[in-house]
N, C-alpha and C positions, 0 to 999 in steps of 0.2 A: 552482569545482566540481572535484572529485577523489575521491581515495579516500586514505584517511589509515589509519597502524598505528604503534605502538609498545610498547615494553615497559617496565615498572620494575620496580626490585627495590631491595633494600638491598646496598650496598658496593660496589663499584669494576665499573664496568662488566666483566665478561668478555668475553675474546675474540674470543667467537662472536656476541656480541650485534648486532655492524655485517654480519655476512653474513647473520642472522637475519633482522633486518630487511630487508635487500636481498630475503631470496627472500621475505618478505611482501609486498614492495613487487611484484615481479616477476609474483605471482599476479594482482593486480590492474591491472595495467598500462592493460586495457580500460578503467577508469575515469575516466586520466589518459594520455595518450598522449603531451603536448607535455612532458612534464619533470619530473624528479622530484628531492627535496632529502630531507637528512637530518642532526638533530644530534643532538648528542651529550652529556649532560652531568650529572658527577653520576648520580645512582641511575636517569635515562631515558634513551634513547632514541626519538625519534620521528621521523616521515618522510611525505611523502605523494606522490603520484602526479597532476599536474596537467591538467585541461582546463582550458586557457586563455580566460576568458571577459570577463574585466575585468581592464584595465591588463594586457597582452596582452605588454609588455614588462619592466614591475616588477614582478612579481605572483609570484615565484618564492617557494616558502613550501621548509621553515619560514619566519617572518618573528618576528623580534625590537622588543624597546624599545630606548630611547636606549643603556642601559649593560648589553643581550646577558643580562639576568637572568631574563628573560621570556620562553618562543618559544610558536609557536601553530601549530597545522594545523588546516585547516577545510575538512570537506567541503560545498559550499553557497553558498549569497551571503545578505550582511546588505545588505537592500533600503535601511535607511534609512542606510547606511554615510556618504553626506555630509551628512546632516544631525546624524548622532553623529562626525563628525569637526571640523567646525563648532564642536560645543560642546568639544569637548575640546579643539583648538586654543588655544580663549577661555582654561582653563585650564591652557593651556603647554604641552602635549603636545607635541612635534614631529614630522611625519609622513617618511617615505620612500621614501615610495610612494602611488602612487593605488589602489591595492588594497583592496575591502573589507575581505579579513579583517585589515588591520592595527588595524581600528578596534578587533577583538575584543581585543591587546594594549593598548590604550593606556585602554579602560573598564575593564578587568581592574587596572590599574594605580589608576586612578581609583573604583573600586568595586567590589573587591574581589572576593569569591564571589560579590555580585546586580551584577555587571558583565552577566550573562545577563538579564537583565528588560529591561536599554536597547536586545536587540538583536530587530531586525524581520528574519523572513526564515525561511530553511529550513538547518539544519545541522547538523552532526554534529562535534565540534570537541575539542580535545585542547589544555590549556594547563598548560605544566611552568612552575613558579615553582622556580629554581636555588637563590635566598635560603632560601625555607623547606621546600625538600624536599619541593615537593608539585603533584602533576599531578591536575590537573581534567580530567573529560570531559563532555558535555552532549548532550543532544539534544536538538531543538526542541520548539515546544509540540504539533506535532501529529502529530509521528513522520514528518514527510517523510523525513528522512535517516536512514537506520541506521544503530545502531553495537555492534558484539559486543564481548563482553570475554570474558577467563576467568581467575581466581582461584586461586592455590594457593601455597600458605606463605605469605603477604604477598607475591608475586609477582603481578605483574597484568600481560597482553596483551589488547592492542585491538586493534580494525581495521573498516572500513566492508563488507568479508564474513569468513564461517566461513574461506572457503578462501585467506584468509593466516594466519588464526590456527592453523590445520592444522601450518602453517610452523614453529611455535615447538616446541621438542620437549617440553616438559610439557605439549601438551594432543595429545590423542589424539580418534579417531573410535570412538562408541558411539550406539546409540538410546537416547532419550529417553522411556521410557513414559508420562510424566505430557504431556508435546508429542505422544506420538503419540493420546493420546487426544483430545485437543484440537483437532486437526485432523481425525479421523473424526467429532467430535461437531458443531464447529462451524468447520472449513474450515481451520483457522489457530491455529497456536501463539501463545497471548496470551503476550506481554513478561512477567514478564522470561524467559522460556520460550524454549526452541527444540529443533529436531529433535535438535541434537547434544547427547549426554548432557554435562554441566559447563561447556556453554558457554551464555553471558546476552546477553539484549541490554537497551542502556536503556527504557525506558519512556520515550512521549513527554514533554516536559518533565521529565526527570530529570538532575539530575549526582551523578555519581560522583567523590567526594573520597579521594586515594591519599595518604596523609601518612607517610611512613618505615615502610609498609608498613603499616600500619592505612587502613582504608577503612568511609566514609561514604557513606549516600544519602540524595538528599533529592528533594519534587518543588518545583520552583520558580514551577509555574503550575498552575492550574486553569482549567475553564472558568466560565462566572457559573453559579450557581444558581439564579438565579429571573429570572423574568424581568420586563419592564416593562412596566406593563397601562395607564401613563396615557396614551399615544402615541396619535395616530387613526390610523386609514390611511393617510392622505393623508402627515404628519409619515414615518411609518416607511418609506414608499414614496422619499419625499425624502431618507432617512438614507442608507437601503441602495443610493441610487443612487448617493451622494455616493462611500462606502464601495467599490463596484464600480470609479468611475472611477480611485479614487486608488489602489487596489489593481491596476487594468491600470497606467497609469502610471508607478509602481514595478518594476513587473515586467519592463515592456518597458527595462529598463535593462542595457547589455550593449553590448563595444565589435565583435561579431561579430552574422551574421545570426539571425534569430529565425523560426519559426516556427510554427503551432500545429496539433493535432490537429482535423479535425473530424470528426464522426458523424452531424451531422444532428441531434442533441439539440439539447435548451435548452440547455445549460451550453456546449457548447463553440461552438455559434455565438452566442453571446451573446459567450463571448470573439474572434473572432471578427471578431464586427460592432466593437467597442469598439476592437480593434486596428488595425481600418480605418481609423476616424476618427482616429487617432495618428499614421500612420503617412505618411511621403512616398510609398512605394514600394508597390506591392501585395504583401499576405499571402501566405506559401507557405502552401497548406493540404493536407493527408493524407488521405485516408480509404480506409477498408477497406471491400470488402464482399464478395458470396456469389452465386454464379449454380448454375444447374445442376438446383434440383427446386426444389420446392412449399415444405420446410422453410429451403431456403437463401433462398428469395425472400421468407420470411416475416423472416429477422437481416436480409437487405438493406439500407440505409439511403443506398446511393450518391445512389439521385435525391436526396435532404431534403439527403445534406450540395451535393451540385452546385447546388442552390438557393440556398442561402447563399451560397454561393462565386459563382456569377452573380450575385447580387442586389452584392454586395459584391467582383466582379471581383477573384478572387485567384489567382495561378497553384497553381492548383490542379490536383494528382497523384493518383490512386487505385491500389489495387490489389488486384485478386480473390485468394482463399485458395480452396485447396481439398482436400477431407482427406488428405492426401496427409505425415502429419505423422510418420511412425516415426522417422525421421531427425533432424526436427529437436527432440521435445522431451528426448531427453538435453542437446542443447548450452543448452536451455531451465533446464531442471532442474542442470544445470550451475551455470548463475548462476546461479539463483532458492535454488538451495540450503535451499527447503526445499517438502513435498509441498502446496502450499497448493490450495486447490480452482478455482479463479477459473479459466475458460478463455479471460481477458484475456490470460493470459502469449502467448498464443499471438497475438492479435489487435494487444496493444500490443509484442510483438517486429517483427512482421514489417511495423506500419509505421512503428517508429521504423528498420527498417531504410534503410527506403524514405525516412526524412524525412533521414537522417542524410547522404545525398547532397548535399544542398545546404545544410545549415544546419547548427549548431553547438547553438541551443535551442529547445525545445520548449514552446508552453502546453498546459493540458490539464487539462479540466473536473472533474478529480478533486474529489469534496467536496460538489458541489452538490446533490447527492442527501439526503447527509446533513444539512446545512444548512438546507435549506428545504423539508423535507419532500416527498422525489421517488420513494419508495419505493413501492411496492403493500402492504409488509408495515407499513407505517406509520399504514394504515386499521386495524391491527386493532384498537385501544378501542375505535373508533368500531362498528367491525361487532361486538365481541366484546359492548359495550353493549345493541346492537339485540340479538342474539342470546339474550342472559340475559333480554330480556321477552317471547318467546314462552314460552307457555307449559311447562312441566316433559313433561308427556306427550307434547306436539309432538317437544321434543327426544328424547326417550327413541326416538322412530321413526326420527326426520331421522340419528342421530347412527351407528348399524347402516348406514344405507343411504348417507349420506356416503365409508363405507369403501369401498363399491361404484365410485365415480369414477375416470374414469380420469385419471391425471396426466403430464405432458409440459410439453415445452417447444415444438414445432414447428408449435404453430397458436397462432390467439388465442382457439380451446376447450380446447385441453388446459393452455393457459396459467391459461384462467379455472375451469377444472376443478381443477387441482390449489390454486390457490390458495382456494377453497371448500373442498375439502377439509381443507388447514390453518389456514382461520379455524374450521370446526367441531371439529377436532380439539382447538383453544386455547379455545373460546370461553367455557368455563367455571373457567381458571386467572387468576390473579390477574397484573398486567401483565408482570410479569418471566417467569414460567412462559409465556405467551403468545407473549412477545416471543421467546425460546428456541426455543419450538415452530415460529415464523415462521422462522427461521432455522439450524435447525438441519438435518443433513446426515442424520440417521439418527435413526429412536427410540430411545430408551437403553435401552427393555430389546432390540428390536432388536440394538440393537450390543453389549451384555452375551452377548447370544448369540454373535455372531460372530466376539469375540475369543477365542482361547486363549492361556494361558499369566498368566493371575493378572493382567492389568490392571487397575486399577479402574476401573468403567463409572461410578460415581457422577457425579453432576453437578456436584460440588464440584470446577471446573478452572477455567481461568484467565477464560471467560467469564463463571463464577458471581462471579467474583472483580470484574468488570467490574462485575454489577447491584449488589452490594453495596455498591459506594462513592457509588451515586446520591443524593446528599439532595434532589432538585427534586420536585416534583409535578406540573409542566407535562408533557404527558404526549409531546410531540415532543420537549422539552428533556432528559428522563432517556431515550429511545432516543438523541438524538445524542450524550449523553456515553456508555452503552454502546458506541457505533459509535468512538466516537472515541479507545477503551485496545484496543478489540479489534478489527473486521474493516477500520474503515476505515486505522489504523495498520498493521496486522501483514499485509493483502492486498491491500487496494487500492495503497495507496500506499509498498509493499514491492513490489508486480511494478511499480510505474511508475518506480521506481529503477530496479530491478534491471537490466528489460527494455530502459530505454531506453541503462542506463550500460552493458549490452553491446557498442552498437553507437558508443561516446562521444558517447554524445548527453544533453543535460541539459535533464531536464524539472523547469517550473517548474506551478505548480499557484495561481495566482493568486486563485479563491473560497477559499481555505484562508490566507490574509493575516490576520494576527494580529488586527486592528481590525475587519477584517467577518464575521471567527467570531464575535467579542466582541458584536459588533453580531446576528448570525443569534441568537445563542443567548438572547438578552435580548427575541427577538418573540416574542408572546406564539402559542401554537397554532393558536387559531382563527383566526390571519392567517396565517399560513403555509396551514395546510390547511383550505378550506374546501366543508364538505361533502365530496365525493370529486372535489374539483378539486385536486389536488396540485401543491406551490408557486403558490399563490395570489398571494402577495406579489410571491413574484420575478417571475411574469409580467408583474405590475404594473409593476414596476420599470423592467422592459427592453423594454414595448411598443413603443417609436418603432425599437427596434434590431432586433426581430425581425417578419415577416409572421404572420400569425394563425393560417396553419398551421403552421407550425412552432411556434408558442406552445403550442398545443393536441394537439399529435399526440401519441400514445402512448407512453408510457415504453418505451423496448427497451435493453437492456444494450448493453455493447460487447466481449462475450464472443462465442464461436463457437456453432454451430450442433450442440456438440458429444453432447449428448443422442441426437441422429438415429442423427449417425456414428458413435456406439458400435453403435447397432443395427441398421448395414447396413456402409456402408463398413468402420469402425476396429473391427466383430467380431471380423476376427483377431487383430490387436493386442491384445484387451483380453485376448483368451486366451491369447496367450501369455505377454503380464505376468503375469495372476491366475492363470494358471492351474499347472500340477506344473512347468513348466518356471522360473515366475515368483515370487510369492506361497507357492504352496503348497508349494513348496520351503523356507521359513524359520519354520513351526510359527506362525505370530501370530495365523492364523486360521481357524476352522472352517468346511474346502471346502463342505461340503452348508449351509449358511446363506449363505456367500459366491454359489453356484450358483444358492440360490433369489433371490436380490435380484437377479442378474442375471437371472434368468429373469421376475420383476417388471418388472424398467427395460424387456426387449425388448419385455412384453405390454402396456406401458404403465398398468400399474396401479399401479405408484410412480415417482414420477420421481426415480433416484439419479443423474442426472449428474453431482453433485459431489462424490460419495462415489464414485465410482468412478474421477474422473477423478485424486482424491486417491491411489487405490489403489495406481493406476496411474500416478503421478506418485512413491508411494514406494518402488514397486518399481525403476524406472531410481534416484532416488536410493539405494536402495541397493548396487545394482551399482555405482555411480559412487563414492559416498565411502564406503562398507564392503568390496566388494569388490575393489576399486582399481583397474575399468575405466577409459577414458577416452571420453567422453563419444561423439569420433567413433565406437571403436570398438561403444560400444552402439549408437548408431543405426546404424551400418552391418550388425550383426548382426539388430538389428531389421528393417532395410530388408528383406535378402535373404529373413527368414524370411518376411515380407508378400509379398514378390516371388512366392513357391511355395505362401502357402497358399491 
């Protein structure tokens, strides 16, 4: 695990290029704290920044082949690393190290450009080939690891974040209007997008081929298309649990301590329970929760996860939040480096902070939602189905008076309130407009209003670009590959980086295992979801591992309770971001529509929590990477202003 940057170009390296990289390297430091390397050669340079996770002693990268023609940096670990050392050994390879990522050298060697097919795991990876003038980069198949580039003359700079690429002096800081729509439409800049104007990142399973300054993309995975209907239940129940063990397993490999998030969900006490049964020593486990009112007791989740952690005896640490946040999401927004909506950033910062005391890596239920059908907005064919056979007239009255509902987050009415709202609102579009509508942050003519300055509001952005690539029919199957180019890549598992690599801490994501995506995505729907018992299967699966209420208890995010505290606590703060001191200082958006949406979210009659948290998440980024604050200095400005108002 690290953080990895380099440059190419055509003809003799320049001067500057080895302190260029050093202060990209220096940016990122938090990534890699135990050590850092760098070569040199020919039209690249590259370099990475090391957390020490496997082979604690050999493991210093870059890391070369037998005859120094070859180097590599890898942000990540390749899980099946001794099993693809094994076979290439067989075929003469010689090793020098017990480090994963040397294996990515010596298949590279051995297979060329689909040297990436042989590799199991999460990473983000850079390999120069000195002979033919040419540096490969990669990202995994499901965008665990990030990686940015940026392009100009046949010149290319990489790096695992924006702010080493900052570093290089051809690339500069500007907004991005096509990413900033994207993020007020649906939470998050879809790949290859991002906030900063000219800067990319890869798509999950994509490499990037640099050859004497020409450049190639390609992706090198997909997920299945169809799925398989000849299975019983019983069989797929037997696959997936096969698939679950071998994938903890795997995971738990690492010559430092290990341990995992819990929340009290299925996903991460499932992992969890499974690491129990591996393990000599008892589980470190984490959890977050919320005291204080009626809404913070409603996020709560401590008893469900202390449950787990009793039933399963693990020393187990918790720790309450509370809104109390001006300060810290500059240094948030900081890393996260871009305004994404998820108010996870705040929940998985503060307990990877809390984990990072005692351990080195982290599991974490990331995925399982997406996988096995764990979502609320995942009902909606099924309800949007029902919906189109009442009658036309019925709807004609329901569909006025639906607008009427009030919507929220802070109970499980205003929860099941808004969520009606938006099955009626979709129920008569076609699966993709529906799915959109479930997920989306604002209505588009909504937000055609509220932008100024010639944006295009249309819906032709990188989420549209997500439905269009679907060919499945299975109707969980085309949402989880949706989920899987856009929120679960570019949010979920972009703050679980980011957040955790703040505090050098390496979170691993185990239900996201190459073979039990493969395996999740080939069950057919109506096992996954049956009726509106969501993850049917999985429960199946992991009954002996979990108690029956925790099997069955209600879906709750792992985000904050931040909906509320905009409209009592974090009032001031939102005002003074949005408002003439904040926002309405930079022309993007028209005050009297921005003022009414917030006077909606107080009244509870729309629930914009994440379009405002985004607002207000791009206003500190932009004082931070446009205005050239530093991060303390906005939260401390922010602090004092909350301090008096």
């Amino acid at each position: 695990m690290c953080g990895i940057a380099g440059i190419a170009r055509l003809g003799a390296e320049p001067p500057d290029d080895r302190r260029t990289l050093e202060a990209m390297l220096e940016r990122i430091r938090h990534r890699g704290p135990d050590d850092e390397g760098i070569h040199q050669s020919g039209d690249a340079s590259i370099g990475m920044r090391r957390l020490a996770i496997i082979d604690l002693a050999g493991g210093h990268q870059p890391i070369c082949n037998e005859d120094r023609t070859v180097w590599v940096v890898n942000n990540g670990e390749i899980y099946n690393f001794k099993r693809l050392r094994s076979q290439l050994e067989r075929s003469g390879h010689a090793f020098a190290t017990r480090s994963d990522t040397e294996v990515i050298v010596h298949a590279y060697e051995e297979w060329g450009q689909r040297f990436v097919e042989h590799l199991e795991g999460m990473f983000a990876l850079a390999v120069w080939d000195s002979r033919r003038r040419t540096l490969l980069l990669a990202r995994d198949r499901l965008g665990i690891k990030p990686l940015y580039y940026q392009l100009s003359n046949g010149r290319l700079a990489f790096a695992s974040e924006v702010k080493a690429l900052l570093q290089v002096p051809w690339v500069g800081v500007a907004l991005d209007d096509d990413a900033l729509r994207d993020h007020l439409s649906v939470g998050c800049a879809v790949a290859p997008s991002t906030i900063f104007r000219g800067v990319s990142k890869l798509r999950p399973a994509e490499m990037l081929v640099w050859r004497s300054g020409t450049v190639g993309q390609h992706r090198y995975w997909h997920l299945p298309d169809a799925v398989d209907a000849r299975l019983t239940e019983s069989a797929w129940v037997e696959r997936l649990r096969a698939d679950l063990d071998r994938a903890i397993d795997d995971h738990l490999i690492a010559d430092v301590p290990v341990g995992a998030f819990l929340s009290g969900g299925i996903d991460s006490s499932t992992i969890v329970g499974l690491m129990a049964r591996r393990l000599d020593q008892p589980v470190n486990t984490y959890a977050i929760g919320y005291t204080g009112s009626k809404v913070a007791d409603y996020y709560n989740e401590l008893p469900y996860a202390l449950q787990v952690a009793q039933r399963y005896s693990t020393n187990h640490r918790e720790i309450l939040v509370q809104p109390n946040v001006a300060q810290l999401l500059p240094k948030l927004i900081w890393h996260l480096e871009e305004p994404i909506s998820d108010t996870a950033i705040i929940t998985t910062y503060l307990v990877s902070e809390l984990a990072s005391h005692s351990v080195k890596v982290i599991m974490s239920g990331v995925g399982g939602d997406e996988l096995f059908g764990g979502y609320t907005r995942y009902l909606g064919a099924s309800y949007g189905a029902s919906y189109r056979r009442i009658p036309a007239w019925v709807r004609r009255v329901l569909e006025p008076l639906s607008e009427l509902l009030p919507s929220g987050r802070g109970s499980r009415f205003l929860d099941l309130s808004r969520y009606a709202k938006q099955f009626v609102r979709s129920g008569r579009l076609d699966w993709g407009g529906q799915y959109r509508t479930l997920v989306q942050l604002i209505r588009p003519q909504v937000l055609a209003r509220m932008i100024d300055g010639g944006i295009d509001c249309s819906t032709h952005d990188g989420f549209q670009r997500a439905l269009a690539e679907v060919s499945t029919d299975d109707p969980l199957l085309r949402l989880f590959t949706v989920d899987a180019n856009a929120q679960l890549s570019e949010a979920l598992l972009l703050l679980s980086d980011k957040m955790t690599m703040a505090v050098s801490l390496e979170c691993r994501v185990p239900l996201l295992d190459q073979k039990l995506v493969e395996t999740a995505a080939s069950i057919p729907a109506s096992m996954k979801v049956r009726g509106t018992n969501l993850k049917y299967l999985f429960k199946q699966a992991v009954s002996d591992v979990l108690p029956a209420d925790i099997r069955n208890r209600k879906k709750r995010g792992f985000g904050a309770p931040l909906g509320s505290w905009l409209q009592r606590e974090l009032r001031p703060l939102r005002a003074e971001l949005l408002g003439p001191r904040g926002l309405g200082l930079r022309g993007l958006f028209n005050a009297e529509v921005l003022g009414r949406i917030c006077t909606e979210h107080d009244q509870s009659r729309e629930d914009y929590t994440d379009l405002l948290m985004t607002l207000m998440n791009l206003e500190i980024w932009c004082r931070i990477f446009v205005d050239g604050a530093t991060p303390a200095d906005v939260g401390g400005d922010l602090a004092e202003r909350m301090a008096v108002a």
